[in-house]
N, C-alpha and C positions, 0 to 999 in steps of 0.2 A: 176483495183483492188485498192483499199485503203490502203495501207501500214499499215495507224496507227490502221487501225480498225483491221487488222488481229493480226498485234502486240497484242493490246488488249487483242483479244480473247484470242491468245497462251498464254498470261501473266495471263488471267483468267482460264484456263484449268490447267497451272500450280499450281497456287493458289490452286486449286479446287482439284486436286491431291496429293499438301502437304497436306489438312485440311482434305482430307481422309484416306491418310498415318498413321497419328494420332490412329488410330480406327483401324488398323493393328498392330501397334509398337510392343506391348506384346508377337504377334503371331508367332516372329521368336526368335530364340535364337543367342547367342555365336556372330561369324562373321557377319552370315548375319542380325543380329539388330543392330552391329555397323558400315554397310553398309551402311543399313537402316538409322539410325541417323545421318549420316553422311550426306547423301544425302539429308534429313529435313533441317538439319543446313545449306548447302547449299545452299538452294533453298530459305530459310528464307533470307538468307545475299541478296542473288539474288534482290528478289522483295524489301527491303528492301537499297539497292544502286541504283534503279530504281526508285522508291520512293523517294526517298532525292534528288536525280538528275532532277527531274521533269520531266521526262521521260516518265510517266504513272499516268493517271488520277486514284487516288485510290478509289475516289466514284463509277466511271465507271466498275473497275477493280473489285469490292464488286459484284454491281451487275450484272457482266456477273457472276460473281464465285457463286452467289444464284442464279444466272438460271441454272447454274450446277449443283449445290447439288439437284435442286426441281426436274432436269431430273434422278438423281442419286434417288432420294426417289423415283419417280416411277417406277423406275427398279425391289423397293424392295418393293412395294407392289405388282407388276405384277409376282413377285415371290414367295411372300407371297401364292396365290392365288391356 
């Protein structure tokens, strides 16, 4: 197994997760959006002291998290459908 490449992936799945989160935010109220925000802001610092630390390649990290969202847009046209 490849250690950095799975790292990756998880670090792009995350990514890919908060920039979905986003498009939700509205949907909840009271506690559970300051859950919600909370968890965002977490996961921002997250990737973001990963980042700094050189930890994670963030061109690499881009495009696993656009192979996510493009498998995420086909979910929602196969739903559309």
């Amino acid at each position: 197994m490849n250690q950095e490449l799975e790292n990756h992936i998880l670090i792009g799945l995350f990514k890919a997760t908060i920039e979905q989160s986003t498009m939700l935010k509205n949907q909840f109220s009271h506690k559970p959006k300051q859950v919600f925000n909370s968890w965002q802001n977490q996961g921002n610092t997250l990737l973001n002291e990963l980042e700094k630390r050189n930890e994670i390649n963030e061109d690499y990290i881009n495009s696993i998290t656009d192979i996510i969202h493009n498998i995420m847009d086909g979910i929602r046209k196969d739903n559309a459908k």
